[in-house]
Backbone as numpy.savetxt, mean C-alpha at the origin, in Angstrom:
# Nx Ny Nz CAx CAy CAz Cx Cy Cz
17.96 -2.79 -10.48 17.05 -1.96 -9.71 17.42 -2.02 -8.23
17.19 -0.99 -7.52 17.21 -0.73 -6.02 16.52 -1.57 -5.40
16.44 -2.23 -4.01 15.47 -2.77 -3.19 13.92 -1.52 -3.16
14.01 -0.20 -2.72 13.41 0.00 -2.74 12.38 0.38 -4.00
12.97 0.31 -5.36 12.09 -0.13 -6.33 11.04 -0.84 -6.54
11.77 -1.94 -5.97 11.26 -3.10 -6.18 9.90 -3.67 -5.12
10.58 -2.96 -3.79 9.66 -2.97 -2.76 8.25 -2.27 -3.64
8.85 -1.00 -3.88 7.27 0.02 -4.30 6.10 -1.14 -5.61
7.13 -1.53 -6.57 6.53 -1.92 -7.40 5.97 -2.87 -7.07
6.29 -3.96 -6.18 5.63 -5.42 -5.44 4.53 -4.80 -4.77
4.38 -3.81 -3.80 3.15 -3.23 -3.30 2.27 -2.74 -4.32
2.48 -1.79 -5.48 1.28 -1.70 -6.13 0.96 -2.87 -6.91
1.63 -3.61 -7.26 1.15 -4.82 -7.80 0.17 -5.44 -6.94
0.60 -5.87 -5.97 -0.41 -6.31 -4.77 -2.00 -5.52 -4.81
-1.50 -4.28 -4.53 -3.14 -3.34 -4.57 -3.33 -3.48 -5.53
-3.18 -3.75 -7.16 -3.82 -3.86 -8.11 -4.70 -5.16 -8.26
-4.05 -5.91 -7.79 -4.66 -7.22 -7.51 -5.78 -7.11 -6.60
-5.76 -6.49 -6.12 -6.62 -6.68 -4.93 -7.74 -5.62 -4.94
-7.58 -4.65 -5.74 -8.77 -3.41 -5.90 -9.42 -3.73 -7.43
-8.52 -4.61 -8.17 -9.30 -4.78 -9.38 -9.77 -6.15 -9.81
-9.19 -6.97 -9.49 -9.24 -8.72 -9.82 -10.29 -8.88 -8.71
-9.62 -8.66 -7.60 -10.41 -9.09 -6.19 -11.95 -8.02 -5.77
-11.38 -7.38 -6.65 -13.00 -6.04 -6.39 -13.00 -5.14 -5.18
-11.99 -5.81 -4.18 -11.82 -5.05 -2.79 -11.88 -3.44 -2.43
-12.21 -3.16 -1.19 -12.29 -1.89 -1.11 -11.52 -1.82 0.72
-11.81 -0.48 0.98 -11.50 -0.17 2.44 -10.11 -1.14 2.76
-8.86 -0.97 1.98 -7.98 -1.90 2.19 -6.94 -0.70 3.37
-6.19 -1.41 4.02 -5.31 -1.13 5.07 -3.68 -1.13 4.28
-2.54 -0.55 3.91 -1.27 -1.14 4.23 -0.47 -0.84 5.06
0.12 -1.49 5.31 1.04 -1.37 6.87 2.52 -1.91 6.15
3.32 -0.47 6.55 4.52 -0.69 5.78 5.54 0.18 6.56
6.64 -0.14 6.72 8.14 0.84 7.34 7.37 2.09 7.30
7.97 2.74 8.40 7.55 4.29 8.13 7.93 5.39 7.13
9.53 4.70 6.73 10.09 5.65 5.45 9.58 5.14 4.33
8.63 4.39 4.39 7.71 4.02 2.76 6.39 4.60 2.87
6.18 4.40 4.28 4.43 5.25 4.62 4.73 6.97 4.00
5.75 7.35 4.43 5.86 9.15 4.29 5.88 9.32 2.63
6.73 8.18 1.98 6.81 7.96 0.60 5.40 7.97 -0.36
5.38 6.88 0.86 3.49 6.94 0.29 2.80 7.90 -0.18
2.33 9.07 1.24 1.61 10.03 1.78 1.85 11.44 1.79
3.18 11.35 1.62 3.73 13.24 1.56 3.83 13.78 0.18
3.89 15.02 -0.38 3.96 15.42 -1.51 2.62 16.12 -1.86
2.21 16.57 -2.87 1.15 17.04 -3.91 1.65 16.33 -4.85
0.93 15.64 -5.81 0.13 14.59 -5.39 1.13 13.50 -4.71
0.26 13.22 -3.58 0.93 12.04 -3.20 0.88 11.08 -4.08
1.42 9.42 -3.94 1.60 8.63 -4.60 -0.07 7.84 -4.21
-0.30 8.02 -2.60 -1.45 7.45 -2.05 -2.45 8.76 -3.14
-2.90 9.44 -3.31 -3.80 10.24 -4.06 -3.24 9.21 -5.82
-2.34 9.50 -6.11 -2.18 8.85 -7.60 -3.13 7.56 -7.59
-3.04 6.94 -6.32 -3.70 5.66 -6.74 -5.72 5.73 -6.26
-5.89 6.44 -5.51 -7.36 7.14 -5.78 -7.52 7.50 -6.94
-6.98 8.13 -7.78 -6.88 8.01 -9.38 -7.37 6.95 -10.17
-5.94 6.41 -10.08 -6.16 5.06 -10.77 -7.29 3.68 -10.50
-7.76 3.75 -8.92 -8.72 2.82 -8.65 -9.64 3.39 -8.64
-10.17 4.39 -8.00 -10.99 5.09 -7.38 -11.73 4.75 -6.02
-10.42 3.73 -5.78 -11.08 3.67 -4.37 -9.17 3.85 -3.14
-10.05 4.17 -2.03 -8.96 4.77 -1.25 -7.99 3.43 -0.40
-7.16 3.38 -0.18 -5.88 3.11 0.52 -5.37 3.65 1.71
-5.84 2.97 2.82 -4.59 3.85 4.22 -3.77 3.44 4.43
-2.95 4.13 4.58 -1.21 3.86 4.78 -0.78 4.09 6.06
-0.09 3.18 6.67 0.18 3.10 8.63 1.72 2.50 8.51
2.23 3.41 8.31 3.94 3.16 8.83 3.85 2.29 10.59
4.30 1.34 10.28 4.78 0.54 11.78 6.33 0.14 11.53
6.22 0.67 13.07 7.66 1.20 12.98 8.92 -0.56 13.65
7.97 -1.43 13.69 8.61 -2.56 13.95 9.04 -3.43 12.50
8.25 -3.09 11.61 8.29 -3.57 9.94 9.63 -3.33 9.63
10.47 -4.35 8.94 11.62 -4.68 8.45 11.19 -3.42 6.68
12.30 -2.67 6.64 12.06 -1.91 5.71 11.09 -2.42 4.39
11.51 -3.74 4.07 11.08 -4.30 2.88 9.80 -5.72 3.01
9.37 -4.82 4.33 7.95 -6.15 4.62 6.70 -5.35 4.64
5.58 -5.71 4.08 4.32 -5.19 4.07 3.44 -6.03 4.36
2.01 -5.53 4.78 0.83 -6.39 5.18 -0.42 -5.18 4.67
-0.97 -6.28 4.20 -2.74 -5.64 3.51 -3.46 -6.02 4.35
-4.62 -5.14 4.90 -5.78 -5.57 6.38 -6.96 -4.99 5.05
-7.55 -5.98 5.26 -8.89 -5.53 4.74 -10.06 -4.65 5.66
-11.59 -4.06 5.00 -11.58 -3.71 6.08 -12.11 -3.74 7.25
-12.40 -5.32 7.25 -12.70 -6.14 8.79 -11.32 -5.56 9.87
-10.40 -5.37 9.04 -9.05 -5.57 10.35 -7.96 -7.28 10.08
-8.79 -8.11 8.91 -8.40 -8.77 8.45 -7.02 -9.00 7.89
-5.97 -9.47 7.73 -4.63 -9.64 7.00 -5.35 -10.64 5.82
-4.67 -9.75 4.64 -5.00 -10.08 3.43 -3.73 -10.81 2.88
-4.06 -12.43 2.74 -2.70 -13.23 1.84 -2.60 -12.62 0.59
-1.54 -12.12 0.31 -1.24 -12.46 -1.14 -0.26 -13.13 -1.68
Protein backbone atom coordinates (compact mmCIF):
# COMPACT_ATOMS: atom_id res chain seq x y z
CA UNK A 1 0.00 0.00 0.00
CA UNK A 2 0.87 3.74 -0.62
CA UNK A 3 1.73 6.08 2.38
CA UNK A 4 -1.13 7.88 1.53
CA UNK A 5 -3.43 4.86 2.02
CA UNK A 6 -2.41 4.23 4.87
CA UNK A 7 -2.38 7.78 6.14
CA UNK A 8 -6.37 7.90 5.09
CA UNK A 9 -7.08 4.61 6.69
CA UNK A 10 -5.15 5.48 10.21
CA UNK A 11 -7.36 8.74 10.27
CA UNK A 12 -10.67 7.08 9.88
CA UNK A 13 -9.75 4.56 12.20
CA UNK A 14 -8.97 7.23 14.69
CA UNK A 15 -12.53 9.02 14.06
CA UNK A 16 -14.13 5.77 14.46
CA UNK A 17 -12.73 5.42 17.67
CA UNK A 18 -13.52 8.43 18.76
CA UNK A 19 -17.26 9.10 17.41
CA UNK A 20 -18.26 5.59 18.39
CA UNK A 21 -16.28 3.90 21.38
CA UNK A 22 -15.57 7.38 22.82
CA UNK A 23 -19.23 8.79 21.99
CA UNK A 24 -17.49 12.13 20.92
CA UNK A 25 -18.89 14.81 18.94
CA UNK A 26 -17.86 18.44 17.53
CA UNK A 27 -14.37 16.82 16.71
CA UNK A 28 -11.67 19.08 14.80
CA UNK A 29 -8.93 17.35 12.24
CA UNK A 30 -6.06 19.15 11.32
CA UNK A 31 -4.21 17.56 8.53
CA UNK A 32 -1.71 18.63 5.30
CA UNK A 33 -3.69 20.60 3.05
CA UNK A 34 -3.52 18.00 0.12
CA UNK A 35 -5.47 15.56 2.53
CA UNK A 36 -7.90 18.44 3.80
CA UNK A 37 -9.02 19.06 -0.16
CA UNK A 38 -9.09 15.06 -0.25
CA UNK A 39 -11.16 15.23 2.54
CA UNK A 40 -13.66 18.04 1.46
CA UNK A 41 -13.86 18.38 -2.38
CA UNK A 42 -16.02 16.22 -4.59
CA UNK A 43 -19.92 15.21 -4.41
CA UNK A 44 -19.95 13.30 -2.06
CA UNK A 45 -17.15 14.29 -0.29
CA UNK A 46 -15.35 11.75 1.80
CA UNK A 47 -16.05 14.42 4.89
CA UNK A 48 -20.08 14.03 3.91
CA UNK A 49 -19.48 9.95 3.59
CA UNK A 50 -18.59 10.07 7.12
CA UNK A 51 -21.77 12.29 8.31
CA UNK A 52 -23.25 9.16 6.91
CA UNK A 53 -21.67 6.76 8.61
CA UNK A 54 -21.59 8.58 12.18
CA UNK A 55 -24.03 11.01 11.95
CA UNK A 56 -22.19 13.34 13.47
CA UNK A 57 -19.98 16.05 11.68
CA UNK A 58 -16.10 16.41 11.30
CA UNK A 59 -14.10 19.74 10.37
CA UNK A 60 -11.35 19.46 8.36
CA UNK A 61 -8.42 22.41 8.56
CA UNK A 62 -5.54 21.73 6.24
CA UNK A 63 -2.38 23.39 8.12
CA UNK A 64 -0.10 24.03 5.98
CA UNK A 65 2.99 23.47 8.45
CA UNK A 66 1.76 19.55 8.96
CA UNK A 67 4.29 17.04 7.61
CA UNK A 68 2.10 15.32 4.85
CA UNK A 69 1.55 12.19 6.99
CA UNK A 70 0.84 13.91 10.55
CA UNK A 71 -2.62 14.58 11.96
CA UNK A 72 -4.19 16.02 15.17
CA UNK A 73 -7.92 15.58 16.57
CA UNK A 74 -9.15 18.95 18.72
CA UNK A 75 -12.15 18.20 20.40
CA UNK A 76 -14.64 20.64 20.78
CA UNK A 77 -13.15 22.61 23.69
CA UNK A 78 -10.11 23.35 21.19
CA UNK A 79 -8.63 20.43 23.07
CA UNK A 80 -5.87 17.93 21.27
CA UNK A 81 -7.29 14.60 21.41
CA UNK A 82 -4.48 11.59 22.28
CA UNK A 83 -4.93 8.76 20.43
Amino acid sequence: MSAPVLIIDQIENALNYLLTEKDMSGLTLHVHPFLAAYFTKGFPSVRMKWWWRWKKSVKVVGEGSYQYLSFTVQDGAGNEVPL
